[in-house]
Backbone as JSON Lines, residues from 0, in Angstrom:
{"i":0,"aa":"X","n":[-10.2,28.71,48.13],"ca":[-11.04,27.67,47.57],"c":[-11.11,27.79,46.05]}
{"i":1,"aa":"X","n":[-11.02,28.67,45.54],"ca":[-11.16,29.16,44.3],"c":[-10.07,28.89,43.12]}
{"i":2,"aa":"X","n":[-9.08,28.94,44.31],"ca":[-7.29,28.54,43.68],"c":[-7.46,26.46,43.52]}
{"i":3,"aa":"X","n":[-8.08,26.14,44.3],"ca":[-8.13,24.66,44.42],"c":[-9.11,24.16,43.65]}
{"i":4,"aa":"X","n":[-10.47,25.13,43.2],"ca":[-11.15,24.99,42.21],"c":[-10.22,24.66,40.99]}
{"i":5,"aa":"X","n":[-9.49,26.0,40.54],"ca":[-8.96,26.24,39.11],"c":[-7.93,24.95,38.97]}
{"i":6,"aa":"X","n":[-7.15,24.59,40.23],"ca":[-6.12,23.75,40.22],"c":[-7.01,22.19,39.65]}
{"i":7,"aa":"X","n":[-7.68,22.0,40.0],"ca":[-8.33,20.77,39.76],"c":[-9.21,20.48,38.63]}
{"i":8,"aa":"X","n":[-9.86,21.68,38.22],"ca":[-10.35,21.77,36.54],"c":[-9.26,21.85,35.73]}
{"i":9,"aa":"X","n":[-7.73,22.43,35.84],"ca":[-6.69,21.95,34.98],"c":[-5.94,21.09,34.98]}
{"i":10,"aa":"X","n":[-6.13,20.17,36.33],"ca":[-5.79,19.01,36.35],"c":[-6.51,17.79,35.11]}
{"i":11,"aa":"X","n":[-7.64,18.36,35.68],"ca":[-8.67,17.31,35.16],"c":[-8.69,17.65,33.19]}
{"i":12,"aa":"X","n":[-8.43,18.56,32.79],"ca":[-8.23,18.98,31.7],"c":[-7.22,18.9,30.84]}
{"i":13,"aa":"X","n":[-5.76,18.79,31.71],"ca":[-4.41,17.99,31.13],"c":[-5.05,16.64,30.88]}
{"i":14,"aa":"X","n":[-5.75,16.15,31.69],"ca":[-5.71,14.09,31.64],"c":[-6.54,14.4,30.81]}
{"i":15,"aa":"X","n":[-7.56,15.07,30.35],"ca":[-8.47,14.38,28.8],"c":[-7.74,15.26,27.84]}
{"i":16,"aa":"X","n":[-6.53,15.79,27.91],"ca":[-6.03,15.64,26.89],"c":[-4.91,15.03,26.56]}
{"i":17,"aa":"X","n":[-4.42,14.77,27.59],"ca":[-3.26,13.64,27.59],"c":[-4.04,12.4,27.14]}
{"i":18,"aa":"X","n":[-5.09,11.65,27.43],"ca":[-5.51,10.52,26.95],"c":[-6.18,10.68,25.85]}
{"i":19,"aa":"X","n":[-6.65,11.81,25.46],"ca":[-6.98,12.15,24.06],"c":[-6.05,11.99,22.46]}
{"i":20,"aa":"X","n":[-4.72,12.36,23.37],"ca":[-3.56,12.63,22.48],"c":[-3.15,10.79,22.55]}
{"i":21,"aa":"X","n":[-3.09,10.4,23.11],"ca":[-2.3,9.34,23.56],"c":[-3.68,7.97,22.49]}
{"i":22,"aa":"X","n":[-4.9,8.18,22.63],"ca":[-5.83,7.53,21.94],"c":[-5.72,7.44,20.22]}
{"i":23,"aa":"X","n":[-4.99,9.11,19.75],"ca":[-4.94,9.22,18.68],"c":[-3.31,9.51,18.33]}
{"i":24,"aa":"X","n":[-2.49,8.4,18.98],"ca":[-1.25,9.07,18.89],"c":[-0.73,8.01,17.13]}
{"i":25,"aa":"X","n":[0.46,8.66,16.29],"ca":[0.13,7.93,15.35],"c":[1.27,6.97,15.33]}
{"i":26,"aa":"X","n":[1.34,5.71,14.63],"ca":[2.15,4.99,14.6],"c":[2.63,4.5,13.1]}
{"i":27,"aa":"X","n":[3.87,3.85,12.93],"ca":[4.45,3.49,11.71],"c":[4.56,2.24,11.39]}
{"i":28,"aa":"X","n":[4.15,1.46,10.29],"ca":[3.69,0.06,10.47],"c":[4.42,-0.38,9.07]}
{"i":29,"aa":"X","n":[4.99,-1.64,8.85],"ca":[5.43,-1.96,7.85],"c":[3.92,-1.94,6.78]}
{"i":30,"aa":"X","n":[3.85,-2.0,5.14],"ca":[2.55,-1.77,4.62],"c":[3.04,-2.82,3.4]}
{"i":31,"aa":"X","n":[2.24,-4.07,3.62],"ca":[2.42,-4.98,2.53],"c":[1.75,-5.39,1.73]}
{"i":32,"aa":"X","n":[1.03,-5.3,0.47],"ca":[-0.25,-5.72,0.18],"c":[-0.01,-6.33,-1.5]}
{"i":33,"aa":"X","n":[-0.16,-7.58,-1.52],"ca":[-0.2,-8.67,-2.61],"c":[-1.41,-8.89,-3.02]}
{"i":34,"aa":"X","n":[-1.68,-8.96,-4.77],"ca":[-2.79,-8.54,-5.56],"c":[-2.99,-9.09,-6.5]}
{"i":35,"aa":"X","n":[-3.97,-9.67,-7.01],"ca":[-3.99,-9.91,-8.34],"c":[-4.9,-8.58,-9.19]}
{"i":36,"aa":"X","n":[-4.88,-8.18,-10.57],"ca":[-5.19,-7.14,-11.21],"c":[-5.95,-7.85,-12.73]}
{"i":37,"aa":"X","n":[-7.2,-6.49,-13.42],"ca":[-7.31,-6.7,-14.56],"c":[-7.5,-4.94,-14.74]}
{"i":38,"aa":"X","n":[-6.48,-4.75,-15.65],"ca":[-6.52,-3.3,-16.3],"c":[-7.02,-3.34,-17.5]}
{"i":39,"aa":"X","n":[-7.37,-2.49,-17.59],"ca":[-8.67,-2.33,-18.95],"c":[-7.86,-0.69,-19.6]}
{"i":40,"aa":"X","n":[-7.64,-0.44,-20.51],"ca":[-6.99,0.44,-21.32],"c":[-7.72,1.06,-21.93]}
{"i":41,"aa":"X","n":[-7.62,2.53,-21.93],"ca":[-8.53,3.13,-23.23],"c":[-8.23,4.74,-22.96]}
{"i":42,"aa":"X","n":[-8.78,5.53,-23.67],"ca":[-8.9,6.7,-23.98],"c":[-9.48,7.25,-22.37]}
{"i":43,"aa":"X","n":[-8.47,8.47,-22.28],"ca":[-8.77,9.11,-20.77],"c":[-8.14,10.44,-20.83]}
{"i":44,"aa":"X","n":[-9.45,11.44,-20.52],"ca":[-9.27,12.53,-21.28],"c":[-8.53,13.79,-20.17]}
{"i":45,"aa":"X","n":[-8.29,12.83,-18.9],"ca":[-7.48,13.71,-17.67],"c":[-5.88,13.43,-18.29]}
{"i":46,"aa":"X","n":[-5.44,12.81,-19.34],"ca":[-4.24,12.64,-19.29],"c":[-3.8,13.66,-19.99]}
{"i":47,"aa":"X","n":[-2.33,13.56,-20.85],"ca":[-1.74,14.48,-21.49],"c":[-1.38,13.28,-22.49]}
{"i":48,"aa":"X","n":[-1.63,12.38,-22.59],"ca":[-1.77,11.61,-23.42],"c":[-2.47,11.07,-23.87]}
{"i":49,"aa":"X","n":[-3.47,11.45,-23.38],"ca":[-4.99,11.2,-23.62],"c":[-5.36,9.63,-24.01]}
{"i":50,"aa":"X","n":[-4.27,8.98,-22.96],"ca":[-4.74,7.19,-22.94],"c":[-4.35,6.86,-21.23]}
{"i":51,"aa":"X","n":[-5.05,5.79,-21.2],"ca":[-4.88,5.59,-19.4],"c":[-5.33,4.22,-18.67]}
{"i":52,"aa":"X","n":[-5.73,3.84,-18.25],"ca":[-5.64,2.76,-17.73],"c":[-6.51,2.69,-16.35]}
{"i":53,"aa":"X","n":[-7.65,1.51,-16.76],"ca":[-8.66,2.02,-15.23],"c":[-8.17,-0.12,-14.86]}
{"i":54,"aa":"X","n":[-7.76,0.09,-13.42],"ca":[-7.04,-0.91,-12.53],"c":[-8.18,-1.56,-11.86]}
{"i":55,"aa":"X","n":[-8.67,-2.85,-11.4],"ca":[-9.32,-3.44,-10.67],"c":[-8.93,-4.69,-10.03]}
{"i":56,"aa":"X","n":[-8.91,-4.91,-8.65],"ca":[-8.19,-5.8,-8.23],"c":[-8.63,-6.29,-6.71]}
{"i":57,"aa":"X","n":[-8.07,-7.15,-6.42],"ca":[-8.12,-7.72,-4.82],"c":[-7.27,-8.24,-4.53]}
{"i":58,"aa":"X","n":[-6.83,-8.5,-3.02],"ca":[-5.97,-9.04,-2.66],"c":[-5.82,-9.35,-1.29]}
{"i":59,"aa":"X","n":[-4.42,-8.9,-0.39],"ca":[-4.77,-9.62,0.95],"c":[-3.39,-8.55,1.31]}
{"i":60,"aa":"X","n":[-3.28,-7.83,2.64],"ca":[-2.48,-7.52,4.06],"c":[-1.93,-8.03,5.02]}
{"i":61,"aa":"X","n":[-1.05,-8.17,5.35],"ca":[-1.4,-8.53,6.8],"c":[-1.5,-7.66,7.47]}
{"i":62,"aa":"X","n":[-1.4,-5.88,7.42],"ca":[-2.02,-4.9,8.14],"c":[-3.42,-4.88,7.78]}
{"i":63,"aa":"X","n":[-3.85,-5.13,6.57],"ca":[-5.3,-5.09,5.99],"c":[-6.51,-5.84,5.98]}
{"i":64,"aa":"X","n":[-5.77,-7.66,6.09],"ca":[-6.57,-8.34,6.04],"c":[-6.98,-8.19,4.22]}
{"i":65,"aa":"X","n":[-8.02,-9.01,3.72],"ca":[-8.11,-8.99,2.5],"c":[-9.05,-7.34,1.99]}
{"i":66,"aa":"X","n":[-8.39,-7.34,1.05],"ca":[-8.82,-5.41,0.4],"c":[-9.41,-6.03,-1.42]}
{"i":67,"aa":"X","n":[-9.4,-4.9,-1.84],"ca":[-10.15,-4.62,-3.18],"c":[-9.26,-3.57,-3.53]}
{"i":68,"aa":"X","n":[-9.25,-3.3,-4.28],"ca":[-8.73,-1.97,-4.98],"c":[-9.16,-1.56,-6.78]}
{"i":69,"aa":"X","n":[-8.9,-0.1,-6.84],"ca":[-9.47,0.37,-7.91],"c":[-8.24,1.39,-8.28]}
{"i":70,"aa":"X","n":[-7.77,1.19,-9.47],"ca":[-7.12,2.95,-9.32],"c":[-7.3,3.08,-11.09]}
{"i":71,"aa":"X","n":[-6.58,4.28,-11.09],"ca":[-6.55,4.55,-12.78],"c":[-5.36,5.4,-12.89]}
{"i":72,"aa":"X","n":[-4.54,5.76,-13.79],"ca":[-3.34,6.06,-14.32],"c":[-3.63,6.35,-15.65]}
{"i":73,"aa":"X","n":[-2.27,7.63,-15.87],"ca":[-1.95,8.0,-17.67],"c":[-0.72,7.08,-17.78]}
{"i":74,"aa":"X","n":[-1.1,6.54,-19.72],"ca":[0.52,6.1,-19.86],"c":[0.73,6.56,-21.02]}
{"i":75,"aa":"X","n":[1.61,6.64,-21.13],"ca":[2.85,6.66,-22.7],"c":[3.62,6.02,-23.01]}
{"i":76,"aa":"X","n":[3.32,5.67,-24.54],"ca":[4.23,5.1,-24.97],"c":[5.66,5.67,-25.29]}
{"i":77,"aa":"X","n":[6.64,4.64,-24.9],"ca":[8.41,5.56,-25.73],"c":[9.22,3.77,-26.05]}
{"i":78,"aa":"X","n":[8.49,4.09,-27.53],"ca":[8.99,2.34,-27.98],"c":[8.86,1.46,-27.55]}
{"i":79,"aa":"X","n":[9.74,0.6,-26.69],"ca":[8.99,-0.74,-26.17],"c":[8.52,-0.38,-25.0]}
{"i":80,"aa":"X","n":[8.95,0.5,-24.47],"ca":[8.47,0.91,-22.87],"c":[7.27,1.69,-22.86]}
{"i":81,"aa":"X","n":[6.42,1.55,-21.46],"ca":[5.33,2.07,-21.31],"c":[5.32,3.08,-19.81]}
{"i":82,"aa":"X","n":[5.16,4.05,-19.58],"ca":[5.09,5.06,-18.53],"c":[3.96,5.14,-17.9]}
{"i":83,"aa":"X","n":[3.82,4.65,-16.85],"ca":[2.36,5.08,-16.0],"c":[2.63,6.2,-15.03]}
{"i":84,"aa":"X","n":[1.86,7.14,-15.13],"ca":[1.67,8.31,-14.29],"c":[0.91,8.59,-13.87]}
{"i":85,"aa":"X","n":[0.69,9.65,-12.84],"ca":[-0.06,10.2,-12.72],"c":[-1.74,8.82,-12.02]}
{"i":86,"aa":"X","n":[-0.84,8.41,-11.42],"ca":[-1.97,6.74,-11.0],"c":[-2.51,7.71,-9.41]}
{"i":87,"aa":"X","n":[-3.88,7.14,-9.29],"ca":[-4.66,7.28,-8.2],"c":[-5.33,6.05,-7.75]}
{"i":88,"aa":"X","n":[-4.47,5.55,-6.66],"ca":[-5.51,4.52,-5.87],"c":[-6.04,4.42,-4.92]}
{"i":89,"aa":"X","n":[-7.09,3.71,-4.28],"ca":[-8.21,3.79,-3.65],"c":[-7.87,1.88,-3.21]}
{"i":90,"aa":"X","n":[-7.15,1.88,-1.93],"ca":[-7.7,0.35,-1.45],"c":[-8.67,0.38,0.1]}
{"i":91,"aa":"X","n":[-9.44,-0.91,-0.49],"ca":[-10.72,-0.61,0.23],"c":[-10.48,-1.93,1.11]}
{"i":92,"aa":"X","n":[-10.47,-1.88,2.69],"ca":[-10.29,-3.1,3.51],"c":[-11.47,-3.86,3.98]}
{"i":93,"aa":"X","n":[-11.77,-4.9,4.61],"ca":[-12.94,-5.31,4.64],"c":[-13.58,-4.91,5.68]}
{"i":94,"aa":"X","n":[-13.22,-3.86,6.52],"ca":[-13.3,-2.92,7.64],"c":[-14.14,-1.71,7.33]}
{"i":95,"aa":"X","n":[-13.88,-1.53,5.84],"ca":[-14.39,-0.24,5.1],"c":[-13.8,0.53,5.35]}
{"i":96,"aa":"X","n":[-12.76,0.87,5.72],"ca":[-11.44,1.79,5.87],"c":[-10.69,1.83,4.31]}
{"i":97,"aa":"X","n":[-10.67,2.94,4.01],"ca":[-9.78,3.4,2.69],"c":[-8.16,3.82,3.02]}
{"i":98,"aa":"X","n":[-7.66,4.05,2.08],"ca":[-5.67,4.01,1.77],"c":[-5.76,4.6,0.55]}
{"i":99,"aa":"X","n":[-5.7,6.02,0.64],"ca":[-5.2,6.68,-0.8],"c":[-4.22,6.79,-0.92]}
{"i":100,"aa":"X","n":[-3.48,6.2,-2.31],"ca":[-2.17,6.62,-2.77],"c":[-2.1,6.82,-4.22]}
{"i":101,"aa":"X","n":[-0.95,7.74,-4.62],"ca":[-0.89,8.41,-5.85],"c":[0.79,7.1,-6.48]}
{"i":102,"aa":"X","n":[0.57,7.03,-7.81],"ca":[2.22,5.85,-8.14],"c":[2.37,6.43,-9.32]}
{"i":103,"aa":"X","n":[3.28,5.99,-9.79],"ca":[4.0,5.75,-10.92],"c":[5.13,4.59,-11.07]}
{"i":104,"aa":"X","n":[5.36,4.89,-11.98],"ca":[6.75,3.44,-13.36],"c":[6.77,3.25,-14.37]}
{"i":105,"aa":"X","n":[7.28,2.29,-14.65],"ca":[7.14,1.65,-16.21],"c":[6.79,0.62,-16.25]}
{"i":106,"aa":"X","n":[6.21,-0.04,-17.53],"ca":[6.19,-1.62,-17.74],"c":[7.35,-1.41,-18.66]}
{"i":107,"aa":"X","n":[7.81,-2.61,-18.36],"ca":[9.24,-3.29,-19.22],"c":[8.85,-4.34,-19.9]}
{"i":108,"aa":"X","n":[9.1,-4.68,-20.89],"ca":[8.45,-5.96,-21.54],"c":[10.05,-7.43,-21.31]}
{"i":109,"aa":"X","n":[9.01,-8.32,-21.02],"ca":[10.06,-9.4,-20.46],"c":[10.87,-9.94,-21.49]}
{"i":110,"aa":"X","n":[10.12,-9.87,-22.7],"ca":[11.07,-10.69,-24.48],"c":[10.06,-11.62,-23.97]}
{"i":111,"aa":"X","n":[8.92,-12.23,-23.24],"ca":[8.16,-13.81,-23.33],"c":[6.67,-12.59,-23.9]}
{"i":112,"aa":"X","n":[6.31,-12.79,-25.46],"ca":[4.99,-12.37,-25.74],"c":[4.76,-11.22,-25.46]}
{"i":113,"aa":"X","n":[3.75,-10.88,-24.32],"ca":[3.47,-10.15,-24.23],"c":[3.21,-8.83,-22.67]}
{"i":114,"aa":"X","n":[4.54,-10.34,-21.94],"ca":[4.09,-9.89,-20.93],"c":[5.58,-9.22,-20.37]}
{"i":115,"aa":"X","n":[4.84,-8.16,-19.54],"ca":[5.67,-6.85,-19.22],"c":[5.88,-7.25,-17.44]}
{"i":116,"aa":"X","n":[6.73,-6.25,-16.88],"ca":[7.45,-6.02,-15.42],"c":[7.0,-4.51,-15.12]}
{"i":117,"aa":"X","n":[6.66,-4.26,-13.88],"ca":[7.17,-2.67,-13.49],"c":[8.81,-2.97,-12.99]}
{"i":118,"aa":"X","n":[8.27,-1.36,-13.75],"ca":[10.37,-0.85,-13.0],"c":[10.22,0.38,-12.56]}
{"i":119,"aa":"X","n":[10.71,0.77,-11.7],"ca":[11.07,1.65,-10.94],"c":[9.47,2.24,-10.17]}
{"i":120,"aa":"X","n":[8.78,1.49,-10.04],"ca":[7.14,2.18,-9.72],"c":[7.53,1.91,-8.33]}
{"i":121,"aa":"X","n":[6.68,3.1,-8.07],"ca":[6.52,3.63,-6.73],"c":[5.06,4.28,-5.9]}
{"i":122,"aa":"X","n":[4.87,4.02,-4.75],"ca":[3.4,4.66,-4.6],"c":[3.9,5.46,-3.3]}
{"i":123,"aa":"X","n":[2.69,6.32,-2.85],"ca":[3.32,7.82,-2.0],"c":[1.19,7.68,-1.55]}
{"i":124,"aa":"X","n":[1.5,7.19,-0.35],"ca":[-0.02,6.87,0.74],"c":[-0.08,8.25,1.03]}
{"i":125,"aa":"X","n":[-1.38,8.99,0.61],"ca":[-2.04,10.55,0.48],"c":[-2.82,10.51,1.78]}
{"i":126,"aa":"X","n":[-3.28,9.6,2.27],"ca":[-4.5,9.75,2.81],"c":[-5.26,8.48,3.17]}
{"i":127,"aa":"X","n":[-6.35,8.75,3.74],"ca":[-7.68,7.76,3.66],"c":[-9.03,8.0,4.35]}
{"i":128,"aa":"X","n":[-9.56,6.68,4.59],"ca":[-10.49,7.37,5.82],"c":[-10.47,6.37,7.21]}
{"i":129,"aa":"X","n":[-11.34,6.4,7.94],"ca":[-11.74,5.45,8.8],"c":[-9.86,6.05,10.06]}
{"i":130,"aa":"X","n":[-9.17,4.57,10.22],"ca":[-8.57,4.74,10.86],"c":[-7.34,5.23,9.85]}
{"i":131,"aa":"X","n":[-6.98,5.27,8.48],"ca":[-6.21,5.48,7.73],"c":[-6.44,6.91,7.34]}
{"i":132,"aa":"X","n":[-7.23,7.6,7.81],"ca":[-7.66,9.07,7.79],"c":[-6.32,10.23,8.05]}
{"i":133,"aa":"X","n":[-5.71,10.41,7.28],"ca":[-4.31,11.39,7.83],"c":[-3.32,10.54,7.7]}
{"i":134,"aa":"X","n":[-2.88,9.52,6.87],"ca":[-2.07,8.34,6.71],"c":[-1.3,9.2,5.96]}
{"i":135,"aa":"X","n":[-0.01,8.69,5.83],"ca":[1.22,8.89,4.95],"c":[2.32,7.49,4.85]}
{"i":136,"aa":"X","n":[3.33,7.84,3.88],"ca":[4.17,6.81,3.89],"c":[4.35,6.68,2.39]}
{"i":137,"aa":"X","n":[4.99,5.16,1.96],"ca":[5.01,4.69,0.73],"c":[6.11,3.88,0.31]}
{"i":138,"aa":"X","n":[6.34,3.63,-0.77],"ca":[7.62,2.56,-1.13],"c":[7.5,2.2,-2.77]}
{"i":139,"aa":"X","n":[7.68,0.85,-2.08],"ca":[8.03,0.59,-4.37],"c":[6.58,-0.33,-4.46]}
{"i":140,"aa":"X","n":[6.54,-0.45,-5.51],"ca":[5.3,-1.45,-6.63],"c":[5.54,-2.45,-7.25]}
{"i":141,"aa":"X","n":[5.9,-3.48,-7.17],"ca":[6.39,-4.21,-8.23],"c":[4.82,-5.18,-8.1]}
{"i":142,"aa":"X","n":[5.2,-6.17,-9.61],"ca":[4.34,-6.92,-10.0],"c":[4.27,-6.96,-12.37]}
{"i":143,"aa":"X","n":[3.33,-7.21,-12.36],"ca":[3.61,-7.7,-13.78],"c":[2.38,-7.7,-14.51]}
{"i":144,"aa":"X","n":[2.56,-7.66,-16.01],"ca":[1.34,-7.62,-16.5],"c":[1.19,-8.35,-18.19]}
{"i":145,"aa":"X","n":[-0.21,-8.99,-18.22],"ca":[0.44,-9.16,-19.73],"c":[-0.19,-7.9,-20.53]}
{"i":146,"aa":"X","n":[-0.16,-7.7,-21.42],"ca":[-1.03,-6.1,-22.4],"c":[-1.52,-6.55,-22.63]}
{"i":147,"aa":"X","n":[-1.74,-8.03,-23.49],"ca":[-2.84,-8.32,-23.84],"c":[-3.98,-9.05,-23.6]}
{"i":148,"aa":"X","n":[-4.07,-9.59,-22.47],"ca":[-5.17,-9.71,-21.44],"c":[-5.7,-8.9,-20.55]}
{"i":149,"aa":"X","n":[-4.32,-7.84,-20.09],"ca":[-4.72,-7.03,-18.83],"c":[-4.62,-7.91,-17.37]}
{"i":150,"aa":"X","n":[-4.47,-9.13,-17.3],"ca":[-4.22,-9.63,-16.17],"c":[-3.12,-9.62,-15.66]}
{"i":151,"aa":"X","n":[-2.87,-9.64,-14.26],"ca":[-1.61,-8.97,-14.1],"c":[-1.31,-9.52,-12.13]}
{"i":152,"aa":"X","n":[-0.07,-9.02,-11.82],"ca":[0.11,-8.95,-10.4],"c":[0.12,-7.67,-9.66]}
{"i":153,"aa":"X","n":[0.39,-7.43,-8.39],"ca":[0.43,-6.33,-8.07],"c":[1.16,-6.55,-6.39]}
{"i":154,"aa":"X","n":[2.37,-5.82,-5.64],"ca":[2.32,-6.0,-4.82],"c":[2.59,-4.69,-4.4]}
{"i":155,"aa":"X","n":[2.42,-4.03,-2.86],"ca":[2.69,-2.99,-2.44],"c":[3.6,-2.88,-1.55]}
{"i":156,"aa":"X","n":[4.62,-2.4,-1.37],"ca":[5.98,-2.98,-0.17],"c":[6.26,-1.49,0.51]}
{"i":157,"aa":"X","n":[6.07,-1.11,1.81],"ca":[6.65,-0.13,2.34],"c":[6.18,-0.01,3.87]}
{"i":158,"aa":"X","n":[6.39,1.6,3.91],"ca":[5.37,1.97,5.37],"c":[4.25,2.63,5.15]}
{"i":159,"aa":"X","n":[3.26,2.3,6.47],"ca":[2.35,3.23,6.2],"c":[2.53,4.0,7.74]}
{"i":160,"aa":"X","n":[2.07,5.07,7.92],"ca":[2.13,6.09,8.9],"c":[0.64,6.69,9.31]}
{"i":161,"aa":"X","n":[-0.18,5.98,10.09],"ca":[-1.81,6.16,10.92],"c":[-2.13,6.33,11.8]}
{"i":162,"aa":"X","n":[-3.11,6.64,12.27],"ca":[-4.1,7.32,14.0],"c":[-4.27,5.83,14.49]}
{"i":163,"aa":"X","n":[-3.01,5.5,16.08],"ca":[-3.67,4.3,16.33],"c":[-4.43,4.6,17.37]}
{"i":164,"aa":"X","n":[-5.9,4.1,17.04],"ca":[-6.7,4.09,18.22],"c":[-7.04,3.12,18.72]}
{"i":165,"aa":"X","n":[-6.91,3.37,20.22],"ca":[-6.79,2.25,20.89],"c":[-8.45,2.19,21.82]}
């Protein structure tokens, strides 16, 4: 009786963890997110250039539904080109679920005034919370900006990698 005891408490103990595992199993999702932006420029004393760039924005998913976002970045100048590094963002869904990711690139200036391109920017998904809690993934950045408004585009193109719970 004792053997049919143990047999059936590890029965019963595989299935809540088999449906445990299976509740939090993770999945890979295309990650698309289109933005409009106003960056505000100034003195930022985490850089090595000690100038940086604090990002504010909103936009829309179709994994996300419409988000907000905030991030901030170092840049440097090297003549006409501008280097953003060292960027930390924070998008916020209307779920209240967060998406941390760390980017970088350049702005390229187009020859129209004043307004610039990223090139080669890229973002690398750290984290988050809610269901994006243990997320990974990433891809490229593109979008545009003028310098001298700070208004700008923003899109996010890749995968993201999350706990789907079902």
């Amino acid at each position: 009786m004792n053997t049919l005891l143990l047999r059936a408490a590890a029965g019963a103990l595989w299935l809540a963890i088999s449906n445990a595992s299976m509740a939090d199993s993770f999945v890979t999702m295309p990650m698309e997110i289109s933005g409009v932006l106003t960056e505000t420029p100034g003195p930022s004393l985490r850089c090595p250039s000690k100038f940086g760039g604090v990002i504010i924005g909103r936009g829309e998913g179709a994994l996300t539904g419409p988000v907000a976002f905030i991030s901030s970045d170092c840049i440097t100048q090297n003549g006409p080109l501008f280097t953003f590094s060292a960027g930390k963002l924070i998008v916020l869904t209307v779920a209240g679920d967060q998406i941390f990711a760390d980017y970088s690139g350049q702005f390229v200036p187009t020859g129209v005034g004043s307004n610039f391109v990223f090139s080669g920017a890229t973002f690398q998904v750290t984290g988050g919370t809610g269901k994006f809690s243990r997320a990974s993934g990433g891809g490229n950045m593109t979008g545009s900006e003028d310098i001298s408004t700070g208004q700008g585009t923003m899109k996010l193109s890749g995968r993201i990698n999350f706990k789907n719970r079902n």
